[in-house]
C-alpha positions in Angstrom: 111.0 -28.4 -11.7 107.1 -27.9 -11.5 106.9 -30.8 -9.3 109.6 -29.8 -6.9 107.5 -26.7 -6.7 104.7 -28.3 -6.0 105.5 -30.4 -3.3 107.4 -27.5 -1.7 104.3 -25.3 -1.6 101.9 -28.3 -0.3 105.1 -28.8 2.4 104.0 -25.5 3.4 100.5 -25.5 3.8 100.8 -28.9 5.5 103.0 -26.7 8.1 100.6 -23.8 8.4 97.7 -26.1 8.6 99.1 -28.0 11.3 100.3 -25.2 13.0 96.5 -23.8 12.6 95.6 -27.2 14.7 97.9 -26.6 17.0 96.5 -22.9 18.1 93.0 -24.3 18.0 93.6 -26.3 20.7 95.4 -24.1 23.2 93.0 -21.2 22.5 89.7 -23.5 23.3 91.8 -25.0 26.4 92.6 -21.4 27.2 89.0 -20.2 26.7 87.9 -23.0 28.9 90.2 -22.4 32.0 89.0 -18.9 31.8 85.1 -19.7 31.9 85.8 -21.7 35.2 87.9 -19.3 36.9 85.4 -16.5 36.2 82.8 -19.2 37.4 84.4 -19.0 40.8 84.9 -15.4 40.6 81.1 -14.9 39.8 80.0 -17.1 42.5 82.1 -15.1 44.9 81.0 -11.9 43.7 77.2 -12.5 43.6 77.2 -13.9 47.3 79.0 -10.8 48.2 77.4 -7.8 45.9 74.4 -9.7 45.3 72.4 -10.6 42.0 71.9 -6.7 40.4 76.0 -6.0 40.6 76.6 -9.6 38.9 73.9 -9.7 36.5 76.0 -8.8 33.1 79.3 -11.0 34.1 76.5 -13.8 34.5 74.8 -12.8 31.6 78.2 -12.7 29.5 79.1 -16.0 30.9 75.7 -17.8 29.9 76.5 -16.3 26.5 80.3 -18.0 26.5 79.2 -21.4 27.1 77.0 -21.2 24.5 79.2 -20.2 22.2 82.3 -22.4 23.5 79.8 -25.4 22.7 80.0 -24.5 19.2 83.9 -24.7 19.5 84.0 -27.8 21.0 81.7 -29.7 18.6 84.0 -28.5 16.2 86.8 -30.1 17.8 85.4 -33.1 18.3 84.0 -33.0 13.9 88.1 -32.7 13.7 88.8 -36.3 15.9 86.3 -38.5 15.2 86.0 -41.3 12.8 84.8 -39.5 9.4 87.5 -38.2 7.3 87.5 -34.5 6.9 89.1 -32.2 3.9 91.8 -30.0 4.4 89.4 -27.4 3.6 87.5 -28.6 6.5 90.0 -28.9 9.5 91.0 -25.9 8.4 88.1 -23.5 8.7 86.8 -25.3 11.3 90.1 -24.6 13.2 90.0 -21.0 12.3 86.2 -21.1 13.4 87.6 -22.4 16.9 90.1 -19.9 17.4 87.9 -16.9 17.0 85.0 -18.6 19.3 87.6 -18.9 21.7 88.9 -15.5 21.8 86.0 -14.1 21.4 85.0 -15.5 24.7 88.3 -14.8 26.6 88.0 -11.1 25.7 84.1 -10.9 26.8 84.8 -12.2 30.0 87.8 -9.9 30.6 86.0 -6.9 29.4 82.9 -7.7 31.9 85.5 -9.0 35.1 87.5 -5.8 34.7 84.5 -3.6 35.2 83.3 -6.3 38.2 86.9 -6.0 40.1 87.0 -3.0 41.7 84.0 -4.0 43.5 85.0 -7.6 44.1 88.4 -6.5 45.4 86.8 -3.4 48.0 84.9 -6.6 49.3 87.8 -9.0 49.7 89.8 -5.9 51.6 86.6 -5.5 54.0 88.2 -6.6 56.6 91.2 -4.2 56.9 88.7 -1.8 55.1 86.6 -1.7 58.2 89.8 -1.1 60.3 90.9 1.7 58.7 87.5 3.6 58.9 87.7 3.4 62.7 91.2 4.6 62.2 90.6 7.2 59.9 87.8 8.4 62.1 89.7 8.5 65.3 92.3 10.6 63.5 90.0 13.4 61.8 88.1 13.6 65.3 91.2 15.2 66.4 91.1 17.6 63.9 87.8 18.8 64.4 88.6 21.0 67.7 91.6 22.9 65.9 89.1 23.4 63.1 86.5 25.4 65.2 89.2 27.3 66.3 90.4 28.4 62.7 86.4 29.0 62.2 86.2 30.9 65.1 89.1 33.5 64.4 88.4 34.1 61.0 84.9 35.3 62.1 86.9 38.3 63.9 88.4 39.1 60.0 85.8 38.3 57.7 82.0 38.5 56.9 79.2 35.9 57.7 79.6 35.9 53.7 82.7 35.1 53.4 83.0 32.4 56.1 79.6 30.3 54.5 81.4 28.1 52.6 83.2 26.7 56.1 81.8 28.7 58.7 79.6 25.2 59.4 82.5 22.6 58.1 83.0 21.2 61.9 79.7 20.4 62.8 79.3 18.6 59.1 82.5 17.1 59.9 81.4 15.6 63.6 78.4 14.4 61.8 79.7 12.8 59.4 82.0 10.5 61.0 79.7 9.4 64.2 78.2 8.5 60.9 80.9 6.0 59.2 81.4 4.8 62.6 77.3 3.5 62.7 78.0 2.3 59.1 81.0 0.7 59.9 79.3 -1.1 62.8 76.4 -2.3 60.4 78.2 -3.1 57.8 80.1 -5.9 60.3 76.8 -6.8 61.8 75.1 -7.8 58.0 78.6 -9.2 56.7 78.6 -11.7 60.0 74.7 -12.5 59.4 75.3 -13.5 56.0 73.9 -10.2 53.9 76.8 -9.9 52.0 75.2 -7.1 49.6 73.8 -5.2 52.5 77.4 -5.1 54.1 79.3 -4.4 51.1 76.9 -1.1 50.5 77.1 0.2 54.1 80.9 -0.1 54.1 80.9 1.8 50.9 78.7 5.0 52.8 80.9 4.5 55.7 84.3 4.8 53.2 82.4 7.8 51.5 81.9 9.7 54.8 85.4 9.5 56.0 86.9 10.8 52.6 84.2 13.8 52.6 84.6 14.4 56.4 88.8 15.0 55.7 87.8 17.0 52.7 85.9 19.6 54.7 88.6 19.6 57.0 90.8 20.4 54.3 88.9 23.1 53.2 89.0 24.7 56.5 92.4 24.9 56.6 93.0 26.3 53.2 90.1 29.1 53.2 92.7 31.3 55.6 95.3 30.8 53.0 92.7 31.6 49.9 91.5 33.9 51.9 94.6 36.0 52.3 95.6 35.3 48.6 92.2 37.2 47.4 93.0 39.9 49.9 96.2 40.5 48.5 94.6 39.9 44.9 92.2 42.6 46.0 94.4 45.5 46.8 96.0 45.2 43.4 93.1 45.5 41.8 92.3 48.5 43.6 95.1 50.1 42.7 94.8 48.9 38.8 91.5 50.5 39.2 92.5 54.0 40.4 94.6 54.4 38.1 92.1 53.2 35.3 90.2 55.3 36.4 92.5 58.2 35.5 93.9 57.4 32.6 90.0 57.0 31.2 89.7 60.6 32.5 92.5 61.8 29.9 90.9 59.6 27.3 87.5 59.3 24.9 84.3 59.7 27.1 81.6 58.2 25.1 78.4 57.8 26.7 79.5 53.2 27.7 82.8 55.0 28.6 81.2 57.2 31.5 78.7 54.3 32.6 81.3 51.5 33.1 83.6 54.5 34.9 80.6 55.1 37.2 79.8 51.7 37.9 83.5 50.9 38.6 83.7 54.1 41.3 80.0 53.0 43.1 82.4 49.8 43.4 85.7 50.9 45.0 82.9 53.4 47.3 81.1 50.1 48.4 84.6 48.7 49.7 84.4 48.4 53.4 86.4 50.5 55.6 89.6 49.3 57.4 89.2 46.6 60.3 85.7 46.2 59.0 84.9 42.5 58.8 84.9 41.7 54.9 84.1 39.1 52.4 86.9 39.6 49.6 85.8 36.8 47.4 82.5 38.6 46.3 84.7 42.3 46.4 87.4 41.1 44.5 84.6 39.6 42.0 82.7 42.7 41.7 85.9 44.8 41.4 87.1 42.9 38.4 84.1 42.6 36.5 83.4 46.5 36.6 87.5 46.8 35.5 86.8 44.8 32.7 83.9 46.4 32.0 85.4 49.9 31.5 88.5 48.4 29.9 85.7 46.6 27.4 84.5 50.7 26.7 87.7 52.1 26.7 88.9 49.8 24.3 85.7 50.2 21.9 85.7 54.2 22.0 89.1 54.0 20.8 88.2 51.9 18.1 84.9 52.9 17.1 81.7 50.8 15.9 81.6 51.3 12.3 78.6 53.4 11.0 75.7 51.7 8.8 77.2 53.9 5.9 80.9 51.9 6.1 79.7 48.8 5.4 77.1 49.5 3.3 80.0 51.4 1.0 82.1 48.8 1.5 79.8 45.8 0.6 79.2 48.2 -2.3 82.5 47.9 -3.1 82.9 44.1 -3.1 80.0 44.1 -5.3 81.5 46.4 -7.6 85.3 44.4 -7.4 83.1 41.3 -8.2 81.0 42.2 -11.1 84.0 43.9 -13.2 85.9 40.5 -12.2 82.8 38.3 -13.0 82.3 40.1 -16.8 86.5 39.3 -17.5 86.3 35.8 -16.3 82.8 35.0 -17.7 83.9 36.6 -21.5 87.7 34.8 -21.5 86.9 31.8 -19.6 89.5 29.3 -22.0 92.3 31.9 -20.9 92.1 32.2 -17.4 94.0 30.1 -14.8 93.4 28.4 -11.6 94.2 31.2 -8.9 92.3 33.6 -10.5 88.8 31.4 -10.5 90.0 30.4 -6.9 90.4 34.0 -6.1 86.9 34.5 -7.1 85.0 31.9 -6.1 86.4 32.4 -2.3 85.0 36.2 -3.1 81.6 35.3 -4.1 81.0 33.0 -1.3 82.0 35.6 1.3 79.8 38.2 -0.3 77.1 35.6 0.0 77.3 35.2 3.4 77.0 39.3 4.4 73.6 39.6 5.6 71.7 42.0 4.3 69.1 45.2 5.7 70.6 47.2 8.7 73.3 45.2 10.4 73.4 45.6 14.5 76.7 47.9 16.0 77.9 44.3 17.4 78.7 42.9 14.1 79.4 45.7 12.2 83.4 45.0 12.5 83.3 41.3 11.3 80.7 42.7 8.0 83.2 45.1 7.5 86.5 43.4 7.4 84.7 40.3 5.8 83.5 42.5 3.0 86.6 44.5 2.3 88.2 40.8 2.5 85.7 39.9 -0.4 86.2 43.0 -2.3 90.0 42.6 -2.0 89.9 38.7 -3.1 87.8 40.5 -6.5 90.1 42.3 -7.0 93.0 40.1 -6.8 91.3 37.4 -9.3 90.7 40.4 -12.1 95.0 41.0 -11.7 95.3 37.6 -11.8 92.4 37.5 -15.0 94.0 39.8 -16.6 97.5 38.5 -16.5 96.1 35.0 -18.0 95.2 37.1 -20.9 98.0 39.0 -21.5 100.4 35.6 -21.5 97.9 34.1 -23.9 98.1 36.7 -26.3 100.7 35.5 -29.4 104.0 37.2 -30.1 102.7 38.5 -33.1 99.5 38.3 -34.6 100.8 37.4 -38.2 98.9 39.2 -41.2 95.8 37.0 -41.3 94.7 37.9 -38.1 95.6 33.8 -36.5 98.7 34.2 -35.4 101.0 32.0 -35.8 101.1 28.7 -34.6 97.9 28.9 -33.5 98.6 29.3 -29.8 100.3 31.8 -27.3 102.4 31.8 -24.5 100.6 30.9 -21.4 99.1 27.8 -23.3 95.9 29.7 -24.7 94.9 30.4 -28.4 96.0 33.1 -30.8 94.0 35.0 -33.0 93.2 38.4 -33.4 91.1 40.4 -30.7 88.2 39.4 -32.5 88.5 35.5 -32.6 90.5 35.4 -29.6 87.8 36.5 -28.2 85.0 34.6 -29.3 86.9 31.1 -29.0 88.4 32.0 -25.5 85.6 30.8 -24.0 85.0 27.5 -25.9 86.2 24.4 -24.7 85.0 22.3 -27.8 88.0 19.7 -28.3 89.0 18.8 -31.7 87.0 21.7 -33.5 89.3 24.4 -32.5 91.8 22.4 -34.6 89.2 21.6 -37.5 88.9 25.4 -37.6 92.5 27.3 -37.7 93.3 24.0 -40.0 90.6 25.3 -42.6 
């Protein structure tokens, strides 16, 4: 029977062994079909982009055939005349296999960054026509677009219009522009300066796509425009009637500035038919809003005084030493969520600063010390229920208890040594002792 095993299990390896082989030599065959075809591809791309935009696919490829060298001297170590192990074939086969594929994924990794370029420059061609296309197309546009600028300089301010006011003429510029680039870009490609050509049609592609993107924004400015407008009267009338209500309300001294600044605001409004900018209004308008909404809110919850958290940072202190003095003197009898109770405590209390704390932080001192205080004060309910469950049923005549130990898994005893051994964690003593 060990024998049949035996021979099964080498039956096997013999199998995954040759198997092994057999993947060795498609991945090196794979690996070098892919180091000529991105030969070609390199070639291509550094006549057309030049060295600098080729130099790490020819760098990665140098490294390749290096490497792939190493591979196939191993292949041939497998063929030739001198017997080889097992051991051998096989981690020379394994050896192949990750040279191999090591090399196939460099070169993808450094052709996939390459393409984009390589492609732009196979599609120069019908990239060229499509400039002169494109830029017959937006001329048309440029006409309709002074028109736009022209009759929303009868509705809004020199302000407002900035941002497009001078969109046609960058427009007009712009694509005489890609037209010269286009033309140059043809002239190097046709003289042989393949680099030079590929980086003009790239400016002349970039000048079309930002000429139609300031056409664009000429057309929707009237629309945005007309949205803040509309945005703008709501907020008037929010404002008004904030305004009022603060009237009816707290006045405290940021109360009354923020209403101020809000009323210079809606005073500064331009009249109607007045040529306005309601971008910067409506900006100005919401920020004093917020501001008095910001001091309305704070008056009706005021800043704490220096005196509150000082008392209750007092207090935490106070929660935490009466907690501190029950854990420390019964430390065998307390449980988990009572020391977890009060060690989150202490490191709160830890982090409260300490002198005279700035109006601006006062809430988070507060809340985080009556947090602390409250966590105290929670661990010495918690303390003090360990201690009550540890406590025997009855304390027996000698003053031991019986049994030794209690309820909630601590030791009995009388006040006295329950006391003294509740906070001793001494092993085998504590039975030495109740067994004298």
């Amino acid at each position: 029977m060990a024998g049949f095993w035996g021979k099964r299990k080498r039956e096997e390896q013999d199998a995954a062994d040759a198997d092994l082989a057999r993947r060795a030599e498609l991945a090196i065959v794979a690996a070098d079909e892919r180091v000529r075809l991105t030969s070609d591809e390199l070639d291509f791309a550094r006549a057309e982009l030049g060295d600098k935009a080729t130099e790490d696919l020819a760098a990665a490829l140098d490294s390749v055939k290096v490497h792939l060298a190493e591979a196939f001297q191993l292949h041939q170590l497998n063929h030739d005349e001198i017997p080889d192990t097992k051991d051998e074939l096989r981690t020379r086969n394994a050896r192949i296999i990750q040279l191999s594929q090591w090399a196939e994924d460099l070169l993808e990794e450094r052709t996939l960054v390459l393409q984009p370029k390589i492609d732009a420059v196979r599609r120069a061609p019908e990239t060229l026509a499509r400039v002169r296309a494109d830029r017959d197309r937006l001329a048309e546009r440029v006409p309709h677009a002074r028109e736009i600028v022209d009759r929303l300089a009868q509705r809004y301010s020199p302000s407002a219009l900035q941002q497009v006011a001078g969109n046609p003429d960058e427009v007009q510029q712009l694509l005489d522009f890609a037209v010269h680039t286009a033309g140059v870009s043809e002239r190097r490609r046709e003289a042989g300066q393949r680099e030079q050509a590929s980086v003009a049609l790239e400016a002349a592609t970039e000048a079309v796509r930002r000429a139609e993107s300031l056409l664009d924004a000429v057309d929707t400015f009237e629309i945005e425009a007309l949205r803040a407008e509309s945005t703008l009267a709501a907020v008037i009338d929010d404002s008004r009637g904030d305004l009022v209500e603060a009237r009816r309300g707290p006045q405290t001294p940021a109360v009354l500035q923020a209403m101020a600044s809000l009323e210079r605001e809606l005073h500064a409004l331009p009249a109607s038919g007045a040529r306005t900018d309601p971008f910067s209004a409506l900006s100005s308008l919401r920020q004093a809003n917020a501001d008095l909404d910001l001091a309305r809110e704070r008056a009706a919850r005021p800043v704490p005084s220096q005196e509150q958290v000082e008392h209750a940072i007092d207090d935490a202190d106070r929660q935490l030493a009466v907690a501190r003095g029950l854990i420390t003197g019964h430390r065998g009898w307390i449980g988990a969520d009572a020391r977890t109770r009060f060690v989150e405590a202490e490191r709160l209390r830890a982090g409260l600063p300490l002198g005279p704390i700035p109006e601006e932080q006062r809430e988070v001192v507060l809340a985080t010390a009556r947090r602390a205080g409250g966590l105290a004060s929670e661990s010495l309910q918690l303390a003090q229920r360990d201690i009550e469950q540890s406590r025997p049923d009855d304390w027996g005549g000698n003053g031991y208890g019986q049994g030794g130990y209690g309820r909630g898994g601590g030791m009995g005893g009388g006040n006295m040594v329950g006391g003294m051994l509740g906070g001793l964690v001494i092993g085998s003593l504590l039975g030495d002792i109740f067994d004298g």
